[in-house]
N, C-alpha and C positions, 0 to 999 in steps of 0.2 A: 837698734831695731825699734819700731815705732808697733806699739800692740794696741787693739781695742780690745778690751776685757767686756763682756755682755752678763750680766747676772741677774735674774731679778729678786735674789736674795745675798742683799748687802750692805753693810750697818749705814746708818745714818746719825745726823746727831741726834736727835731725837730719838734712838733707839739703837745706840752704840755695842749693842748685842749681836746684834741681829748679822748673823752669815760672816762672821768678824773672822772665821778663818779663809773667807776668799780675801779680803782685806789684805791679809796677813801674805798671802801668796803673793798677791799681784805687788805689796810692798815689799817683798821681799825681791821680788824679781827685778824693781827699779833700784833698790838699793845697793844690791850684789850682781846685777849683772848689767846696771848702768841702762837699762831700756826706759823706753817716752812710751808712758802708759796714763792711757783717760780710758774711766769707767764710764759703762754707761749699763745704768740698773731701773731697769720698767717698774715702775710705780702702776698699780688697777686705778681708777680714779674714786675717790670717795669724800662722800658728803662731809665736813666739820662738822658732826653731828654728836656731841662726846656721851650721849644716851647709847650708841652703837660704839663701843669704845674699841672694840676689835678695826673696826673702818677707820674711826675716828685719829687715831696713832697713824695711820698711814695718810693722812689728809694733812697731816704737819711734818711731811718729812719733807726738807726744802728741793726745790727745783732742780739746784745748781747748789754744788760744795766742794770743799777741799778738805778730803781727811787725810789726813797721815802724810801730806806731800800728795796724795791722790788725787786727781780732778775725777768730780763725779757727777753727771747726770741723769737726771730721773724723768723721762716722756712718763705723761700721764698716757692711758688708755681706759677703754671700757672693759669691764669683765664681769659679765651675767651673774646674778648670784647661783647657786648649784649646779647648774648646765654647765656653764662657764668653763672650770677646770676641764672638761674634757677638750674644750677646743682654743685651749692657752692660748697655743702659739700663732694661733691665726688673727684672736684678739689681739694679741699686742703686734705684729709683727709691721703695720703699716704708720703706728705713730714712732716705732722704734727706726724704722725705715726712712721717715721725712729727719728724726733727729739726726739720722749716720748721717745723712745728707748733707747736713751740715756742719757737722764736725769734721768729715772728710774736705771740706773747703779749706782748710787752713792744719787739717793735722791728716796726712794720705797713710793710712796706718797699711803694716806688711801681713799683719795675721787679726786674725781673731781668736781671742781665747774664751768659750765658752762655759760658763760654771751651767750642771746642772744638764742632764741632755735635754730633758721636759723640763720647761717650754725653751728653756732661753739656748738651747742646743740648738732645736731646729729654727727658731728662728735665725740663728749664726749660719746654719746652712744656707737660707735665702739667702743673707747678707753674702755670701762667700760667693753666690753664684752672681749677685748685683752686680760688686767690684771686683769681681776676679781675683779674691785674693786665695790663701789658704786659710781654715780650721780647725783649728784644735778643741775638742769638747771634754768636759772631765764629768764623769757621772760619780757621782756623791751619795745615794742615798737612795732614796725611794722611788727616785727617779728611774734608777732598773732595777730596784729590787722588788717591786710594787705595782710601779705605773705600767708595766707591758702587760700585765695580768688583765688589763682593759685593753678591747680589739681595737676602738679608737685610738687609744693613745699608742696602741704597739705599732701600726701604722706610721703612724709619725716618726716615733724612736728609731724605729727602721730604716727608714728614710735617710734619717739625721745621719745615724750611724755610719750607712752605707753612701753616704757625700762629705763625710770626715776627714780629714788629712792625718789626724792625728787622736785617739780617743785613750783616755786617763783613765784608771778606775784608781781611788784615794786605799781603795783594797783589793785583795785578790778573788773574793765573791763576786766584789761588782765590776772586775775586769773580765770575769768568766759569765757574767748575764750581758756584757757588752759585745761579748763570741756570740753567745746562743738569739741574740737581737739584731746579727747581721754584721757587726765590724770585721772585716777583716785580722786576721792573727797578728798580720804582719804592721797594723797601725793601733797596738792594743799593746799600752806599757799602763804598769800599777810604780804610780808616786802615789805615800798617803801622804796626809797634811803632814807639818813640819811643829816645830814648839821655839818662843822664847826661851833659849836654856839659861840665858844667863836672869830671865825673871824669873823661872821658876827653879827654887834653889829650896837648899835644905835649909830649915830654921830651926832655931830652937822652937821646940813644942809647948812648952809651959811656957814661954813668952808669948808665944801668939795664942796658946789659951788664953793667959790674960788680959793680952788687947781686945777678944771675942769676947769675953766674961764668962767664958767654957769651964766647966768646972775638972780640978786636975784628976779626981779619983777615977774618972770614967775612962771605959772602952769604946771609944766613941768610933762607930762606921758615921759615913759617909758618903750621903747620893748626893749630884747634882745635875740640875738638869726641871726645863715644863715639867709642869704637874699632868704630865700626858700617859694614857694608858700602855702606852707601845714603851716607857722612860721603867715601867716596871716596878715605879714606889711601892705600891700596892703588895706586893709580893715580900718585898722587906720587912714592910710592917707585922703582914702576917709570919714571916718568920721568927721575930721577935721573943713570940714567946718559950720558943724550941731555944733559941739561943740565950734568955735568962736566966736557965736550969743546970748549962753549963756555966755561962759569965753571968751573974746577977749585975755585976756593977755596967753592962754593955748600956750602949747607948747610940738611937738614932738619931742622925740630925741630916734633913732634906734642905737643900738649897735651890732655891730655885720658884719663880713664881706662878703663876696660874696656866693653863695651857694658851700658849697665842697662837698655832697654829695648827688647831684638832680642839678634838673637845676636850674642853677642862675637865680634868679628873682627880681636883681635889676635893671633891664632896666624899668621895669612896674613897678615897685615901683615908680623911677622916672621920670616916662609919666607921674601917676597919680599924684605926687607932680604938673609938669609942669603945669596939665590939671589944676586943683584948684587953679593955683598962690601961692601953699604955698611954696616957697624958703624962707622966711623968720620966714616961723611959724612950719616947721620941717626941723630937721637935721639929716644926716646918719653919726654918728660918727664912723663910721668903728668899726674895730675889736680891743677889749681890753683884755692884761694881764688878765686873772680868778684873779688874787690879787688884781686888782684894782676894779674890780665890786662893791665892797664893797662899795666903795665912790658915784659911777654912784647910786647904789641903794637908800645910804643916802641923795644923791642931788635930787632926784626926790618926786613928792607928789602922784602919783599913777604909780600902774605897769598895764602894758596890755598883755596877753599871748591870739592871738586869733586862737591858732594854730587846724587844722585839725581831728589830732592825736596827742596823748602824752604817756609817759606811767608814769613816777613819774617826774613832769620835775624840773629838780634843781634850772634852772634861781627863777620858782615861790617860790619855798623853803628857797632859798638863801636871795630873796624878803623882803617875809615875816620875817625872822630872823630878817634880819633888822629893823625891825616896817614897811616895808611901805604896806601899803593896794593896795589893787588890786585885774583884774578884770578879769577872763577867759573865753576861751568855756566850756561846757559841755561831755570834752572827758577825757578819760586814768585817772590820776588821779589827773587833776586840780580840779575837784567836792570833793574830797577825803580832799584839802585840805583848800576849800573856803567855805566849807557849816558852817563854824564856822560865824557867822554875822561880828564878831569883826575884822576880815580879808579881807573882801571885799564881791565881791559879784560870783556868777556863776551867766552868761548869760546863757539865756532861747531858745538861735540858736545863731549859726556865721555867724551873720549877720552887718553891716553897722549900720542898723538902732538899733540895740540889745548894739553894743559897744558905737553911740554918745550918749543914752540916760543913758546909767551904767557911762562911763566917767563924761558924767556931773551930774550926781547925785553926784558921791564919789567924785568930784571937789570941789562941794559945802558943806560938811560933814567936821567936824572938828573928827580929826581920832587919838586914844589913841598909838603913836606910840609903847610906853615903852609895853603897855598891850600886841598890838599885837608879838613883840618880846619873852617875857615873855611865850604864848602862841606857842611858837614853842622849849619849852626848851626839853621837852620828844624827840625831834625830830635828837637830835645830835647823831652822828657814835658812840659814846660808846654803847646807849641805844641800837641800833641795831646793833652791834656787837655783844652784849651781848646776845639779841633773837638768834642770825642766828649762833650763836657758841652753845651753845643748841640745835636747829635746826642737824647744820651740824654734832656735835655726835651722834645726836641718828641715825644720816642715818648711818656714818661711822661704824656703829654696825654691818649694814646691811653685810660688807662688813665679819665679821669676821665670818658669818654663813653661806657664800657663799662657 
């Protein structure tokens, strides 16, 4: 089966971060289920201008690439600055439109698989009704947990939804805001993301403290993840001092670099270290290679995720592969993957007082790491490549009775 994948959050080399768990799907899908898949991820057009350094990283993401085995293409388009986002998908939808164009001359693909319903969902709608084919959209994130909250944008998502052939939520939150925005019941399945299990493994601890230069005596939690307000550092830090008084030796360490898509919120990150005096009891390790997480994961004794919104979030995935236990909010589908006891715990609000007192509980808790690993094996990209190729045939069917 021949798929166009449409995303317009998707890594590049230049920014090999970025959206890497659509990556990961649509390589998984060619690897394990043998499908002809070319990406095609909308790039907004922006000046090389490296004073505007948020624009500027999108101005050298290349044209045309091959990652992973993946062919990937990037139409440039216009997109307003602050108006702009409400009317995505209409912005991109006519340079996206001349590129299918052309890549349908030589590659007649059978579906569409949409990441994201806003924007690149309904743009796949048009596309669907162009060539007649079927699609499939997967909502991710804010995309319905957020963006219908604007009557522009719910319009849209509506729309999308209800000319779907097949609509994903990555969790069962945003499988159930894909009901109340119009999908049908009966074209409404929850696959979350999937994990490398055999890259993320158990290591020894004190070895990869030492490759870190992590020091062995510490309790060290564990955020990663933008310096974004919705990512919930902020909250850690001020927890900090509630959980010194039990673990003196605890210790934060943030991974992860500045906000690239929200406002950066490491200035207040590090007011509130200042305001607490903890410069020596957390650290902002900046931004890490995705290849080395592995080690950051195995050197730490709990994970914290105390984020806003989520929709399957990989860091906590990733986590857990590893063995390490840990602690989340109550959204997207950190519940989906902590309601196991053996794993950690969900917090009951995101709140301060909710994170020092789960922190120091699982502080004090001697944690089966091998078990909780072992417990995440169903959960690697074959497993769900194998559902969502299943899945993506019986839509594709759709398309031969159109």
């Amino acid at each position: 089966m021949r798929i166009l994948v449409l995303s317009a959050t998707f890594p590049a080399s230049a920014e090999p971060g970025r959206g890497v768990f659509v990556k990961e799907r649509a390589k998984a899908l060619k690897n394990y289920a043998d499908f002809d898949i070319r990406v095609v991820a909308p790039v907004p057009w922006a000046p090389p201008i490296k004073r505007f350094s948020n624009w500027y990283r999108l101005s050298q993401y290349a044209r045309s690439e091959i990652l992973d085995g993946l062919p990937v293409t990037r139409p440039r388009y216009f997109l307003p600055p602050k108006i702009g986002g409400y009317f995505h998908p209409s912005c991109m939808y006519r340079s996206v439109a001349k590129c299918v164009d052309r890549i349908r001359t030589e590659f007649e693909f059978d579906l569409i698989d949409a990441h994201f319903v806003f924007p690149s969902g309904v743009v796949a709608a048009k596309l669907g009704r162009r060539y007649g084919v079927p699609v499939a959209m997967t909502g991710r994130g804010e995309d319905m947990l957020r963006f219908p909250s604007n009557v522009i944008m719910r319009k849209s998502i509506e729309w999308a939804l209800n000319n779907a052939d097949c609509c994903i939520g990555v969790s069962r939150e945003i499988a159930t805001a894909m009901r109340n925005n119009g999908a049908a019941e009966s074209k409404i399945q929850v696959v979350p993301n999937g994990i490398e299990f055999e890259k993320f493994n158990v290591l020894d601890k004190e070895e990869c403290r030492e490759r870190l230069n992590l020091p062995s005596e510490k309790k060290i939690i564990l955020g990663v993840g933008d310096r974004l307000e919705l990512k919930g550092f902020h909250l850690l830090v001020d927890a900090m001092p509630e959980v010194l008084k039990i673990h003196p030796n605890a210790h934060l360490i943030i991974v992860g670099g500045k906000g690239r898509f929200g406002r950066d919120y490491t200035s207040e990150i590090e007011r509130r270290i200042a305001e607490h005096h903890l410069e020596n009891q957390v650290s902002l390790a900046g931004p890490k290679p995705h290849k080395e997480l592995v080690e950051w994961y195995n050197a730490a004794d709990l994970f914290a995720l105390m984020s806003s919104r989520e929709g399957s979030p990989n860091v906590l995935i990733e986590a857990l592969a590893c063995g390490l236990p840990a602690i989340g909010t109550p959204v997207g589908g950190i519940p989906d993957e902590l309601n196991v006891p053996l794993r950690g715990r969900v917090l009951s609000e995101r709140s301060v007082s909710a994170a020092s007192q789960a922190i120091c509980d699982c502080l004090s808790k001697t944690w089966d790491r091998q078990a909780i690993h072992e417990s995440m094996r169903g959960r690697n990209w074959c497993t769900t490549a194998t559902r969502l190729a299943e899945m993506l045939q019986d839509v594709s069917k759709i398309g031969l009775k159109k």
